[in-house]
C-alpha positions as CSV (number, residue, x, y, z in Angstrom):
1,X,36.0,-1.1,11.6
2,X,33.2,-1.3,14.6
3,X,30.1,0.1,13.2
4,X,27.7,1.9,15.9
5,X,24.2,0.9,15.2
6,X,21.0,2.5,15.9
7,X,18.4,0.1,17.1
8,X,15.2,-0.4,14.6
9,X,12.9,-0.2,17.0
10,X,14.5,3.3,17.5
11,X,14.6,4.3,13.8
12,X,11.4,6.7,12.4
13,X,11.3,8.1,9.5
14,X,11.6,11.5,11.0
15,X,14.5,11.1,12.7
16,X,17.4,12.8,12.1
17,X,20.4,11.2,10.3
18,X,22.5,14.0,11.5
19,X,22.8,12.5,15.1
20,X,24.0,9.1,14.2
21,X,27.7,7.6,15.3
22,X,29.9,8.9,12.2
23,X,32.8,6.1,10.9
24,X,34.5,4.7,8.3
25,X,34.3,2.2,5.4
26,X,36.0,1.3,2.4
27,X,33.8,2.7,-0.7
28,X,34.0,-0.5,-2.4
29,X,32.0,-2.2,0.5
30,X,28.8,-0.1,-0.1
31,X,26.3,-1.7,-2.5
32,X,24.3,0.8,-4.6
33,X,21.4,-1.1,-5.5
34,X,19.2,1.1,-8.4
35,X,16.0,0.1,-6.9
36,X,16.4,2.3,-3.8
37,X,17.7,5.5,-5.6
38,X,14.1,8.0,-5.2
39,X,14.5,9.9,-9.0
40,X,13.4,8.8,-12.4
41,X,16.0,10.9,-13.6
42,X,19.7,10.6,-13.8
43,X,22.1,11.6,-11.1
44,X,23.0,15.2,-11.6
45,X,26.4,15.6,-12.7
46,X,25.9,19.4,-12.1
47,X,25.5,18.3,-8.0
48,X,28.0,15.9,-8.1
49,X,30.4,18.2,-9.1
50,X,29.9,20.6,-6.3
51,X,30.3,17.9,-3.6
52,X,33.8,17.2,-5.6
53,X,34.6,20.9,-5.6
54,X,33.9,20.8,-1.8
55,X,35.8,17.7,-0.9
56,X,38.6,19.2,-3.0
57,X,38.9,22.6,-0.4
58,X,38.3,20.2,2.6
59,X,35.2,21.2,3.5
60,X,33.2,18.7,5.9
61,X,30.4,17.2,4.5
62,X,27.6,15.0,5.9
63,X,28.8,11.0,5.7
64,X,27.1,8.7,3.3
65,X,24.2,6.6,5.0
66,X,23.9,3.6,4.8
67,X,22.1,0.2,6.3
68,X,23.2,-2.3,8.8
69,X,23.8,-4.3,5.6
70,X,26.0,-1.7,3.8
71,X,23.2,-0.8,1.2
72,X,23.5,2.9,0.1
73,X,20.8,5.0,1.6
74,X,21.3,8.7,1.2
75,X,24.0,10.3,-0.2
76,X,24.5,9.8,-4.0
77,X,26.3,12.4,-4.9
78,X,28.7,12.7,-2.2
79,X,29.2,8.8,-3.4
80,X,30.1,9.3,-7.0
81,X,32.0,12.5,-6.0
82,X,34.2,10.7,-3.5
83,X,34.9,8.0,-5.9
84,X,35.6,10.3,-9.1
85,X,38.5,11.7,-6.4
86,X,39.9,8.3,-6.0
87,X,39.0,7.7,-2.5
88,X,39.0,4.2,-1.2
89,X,37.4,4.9,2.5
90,X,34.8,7.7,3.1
91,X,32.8,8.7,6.3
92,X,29.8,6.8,6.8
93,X,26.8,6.7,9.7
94,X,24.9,3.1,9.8
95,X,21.2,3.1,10.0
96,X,19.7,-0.5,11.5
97,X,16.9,-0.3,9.3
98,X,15.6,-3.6,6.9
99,X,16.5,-3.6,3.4
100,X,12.5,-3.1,2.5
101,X,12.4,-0.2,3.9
102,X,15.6,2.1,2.1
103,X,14.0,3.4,-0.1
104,X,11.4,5.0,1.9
105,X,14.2,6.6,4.4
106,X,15.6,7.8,1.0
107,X,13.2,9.8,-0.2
108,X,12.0,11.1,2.9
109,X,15.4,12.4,3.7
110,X,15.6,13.9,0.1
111,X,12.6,15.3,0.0
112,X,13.4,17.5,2.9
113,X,17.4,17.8,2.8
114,X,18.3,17.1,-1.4
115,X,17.8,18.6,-4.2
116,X,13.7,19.3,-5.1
117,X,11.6,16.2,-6.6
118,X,10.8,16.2,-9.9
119,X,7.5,15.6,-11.2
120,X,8.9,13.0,-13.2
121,X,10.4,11.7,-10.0
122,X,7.2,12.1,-7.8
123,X,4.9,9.8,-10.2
124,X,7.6,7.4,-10.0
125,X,7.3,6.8,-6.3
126,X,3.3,7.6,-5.9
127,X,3.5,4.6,-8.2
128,X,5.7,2.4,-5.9
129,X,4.4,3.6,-3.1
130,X,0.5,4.0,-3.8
131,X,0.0,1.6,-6.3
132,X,2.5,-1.1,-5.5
133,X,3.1,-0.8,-1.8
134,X,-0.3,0.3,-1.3
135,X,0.2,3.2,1.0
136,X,-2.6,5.6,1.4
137,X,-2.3,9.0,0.1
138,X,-1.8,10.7,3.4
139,X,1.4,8.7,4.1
140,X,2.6,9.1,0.8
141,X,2.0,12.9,1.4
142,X,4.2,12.6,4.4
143,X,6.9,10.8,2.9
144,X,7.4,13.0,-0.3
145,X,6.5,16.3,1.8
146,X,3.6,17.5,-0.6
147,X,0.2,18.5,-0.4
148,X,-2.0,15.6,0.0
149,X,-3.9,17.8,-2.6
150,X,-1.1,17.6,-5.2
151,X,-0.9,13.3,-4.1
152,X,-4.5,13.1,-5.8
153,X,-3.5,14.7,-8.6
154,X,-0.3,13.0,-9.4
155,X,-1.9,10.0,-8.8
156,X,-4.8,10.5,-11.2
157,X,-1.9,11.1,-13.8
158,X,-0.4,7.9,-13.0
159,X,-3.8,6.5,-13.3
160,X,-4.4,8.4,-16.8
161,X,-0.7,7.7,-18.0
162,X,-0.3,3.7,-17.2
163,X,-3.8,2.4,-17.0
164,X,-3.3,1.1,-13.1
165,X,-6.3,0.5,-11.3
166,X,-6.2,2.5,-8.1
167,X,-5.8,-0.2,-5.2
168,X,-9.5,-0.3,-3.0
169,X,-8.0,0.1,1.0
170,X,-11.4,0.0,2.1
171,X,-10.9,-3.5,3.4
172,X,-7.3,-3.5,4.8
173,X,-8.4,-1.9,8.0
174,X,-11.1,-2.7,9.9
175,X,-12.6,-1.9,13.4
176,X,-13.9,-3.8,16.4
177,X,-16.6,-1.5,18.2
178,X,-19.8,-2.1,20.8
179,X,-22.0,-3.0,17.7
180,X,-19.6,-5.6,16.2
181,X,-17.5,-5.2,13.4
182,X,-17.4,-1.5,11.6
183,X,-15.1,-0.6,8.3
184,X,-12.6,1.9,9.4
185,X,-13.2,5.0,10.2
186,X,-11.3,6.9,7.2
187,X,-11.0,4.9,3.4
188,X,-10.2,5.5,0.0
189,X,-13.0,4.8,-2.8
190,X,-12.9,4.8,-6.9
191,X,-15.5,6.8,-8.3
192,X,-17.4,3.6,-9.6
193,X,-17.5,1.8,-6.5
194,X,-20.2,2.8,-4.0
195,X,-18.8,2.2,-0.3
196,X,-20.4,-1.1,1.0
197,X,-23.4,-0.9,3.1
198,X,-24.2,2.3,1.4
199,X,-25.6,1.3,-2.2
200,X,-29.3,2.1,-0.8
201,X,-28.5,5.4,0.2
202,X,-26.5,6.2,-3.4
203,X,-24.0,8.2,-2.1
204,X,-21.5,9.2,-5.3
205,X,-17.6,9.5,-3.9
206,X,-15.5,11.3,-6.4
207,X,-12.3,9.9,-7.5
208,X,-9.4,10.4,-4.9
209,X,-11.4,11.9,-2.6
210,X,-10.9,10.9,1.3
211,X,-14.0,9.8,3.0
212,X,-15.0,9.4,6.1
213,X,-17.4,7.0,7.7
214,X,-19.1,5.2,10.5
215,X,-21.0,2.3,9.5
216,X,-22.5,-0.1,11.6
């Protein structure tokens, strides 16, 4: 089988997985790992049975994505449903994207194309993505296709529900300007840390709350 690849340098996460090369593979070649499947919850055997229905009647489905090293990326149900009819080689479309970065293509393409996210499944990934992958909230916003309203929420419920102290990105980006060195321009503050440079002017930043600022 000769796999068509899409550059990386080409990939985003916004582009569509509908317009890549379409092949072949043997089912037993694709590697499921768990930590890149987006829900908390169970596959539903309610949606994997429709995609068998359809294969049944020959109706033409979208192929399975997967990665440049034959890790699963989008597609779950039409997986299982594929295997449950005894198929040993399915359509497939090849994604050259990094192992490290599945299971953000994942949910993006989920959260716009699969069945809706689950509460249960959004705290899952805000805690991946916010609290271990420290992504700020606008990004995460982006990648689960919410509100960056309901983001501050959810992740004061993480926050409430596990005890994880909200990562400080005040320091991971900084600026160079005419005056020297200034913090950047847009930073995310707990409500019991003042932003530096600021503690004589006793600004109070609520929890979760973006805020802006140019300090010299």
């Amino acid at each position: 089988m000769t796999q068509e690849l899409i550059s990386e340098k080409e990939v985003k996460l916004d582009s569509p997985s509908g317009s890549l090369p379409r092949t072949t593979m043997k089912i037993d070649q694709i590697k499921v790992n768990p930590e890149w499947y987006s829900r908390a919850t169970a596959p539903s055997e309610e949606a994997i049975e429709e995609k068998y229905d359809a294969y049944k009647r020959s109706d033409i489905l979208p192929p399975v994505l997967i990665n440049k090293n034959n890790g699963w990326i989008n597609g779950f149900d039409r997986l299982k449903a594929q295997q449950q009819l005894g198929r040993t080689e399915i359509d497939i479309a090849v994604e050259d994207i990094p192992d490290e970065e599945v299971l953000k293509r994942g949910v993006y393409l989920n959260a716009r194309n699969g069945r809706p996210l689950s509460q249960e499944d959004r705290l899952r990934l805000i805690k991946i993505f916010h609290f271990e992958q420290y992504l700020p909230g606008d990004k995460v916003a982006e990648l689960l296709n919410i509100p960056i309203s309901t983001v501050y929420f959810l992740i004061g419920k993480v926050e409430e529900n596990s005890k994880i102290v909200k990562p400080d990105l005040r320091k991971t980006v900084m600026l160079k300007g005419k005056q020297g060195r200034k913090h950047s321009d847009t930073h995310y503050a707990r409500a019991q840390v003042k932003p530096p440079n600021l503690l004589q002017r006793k600004h109070r930043v609520a929890p979760g709350i973006l805020v802006k600022n140019k300090i010299a």
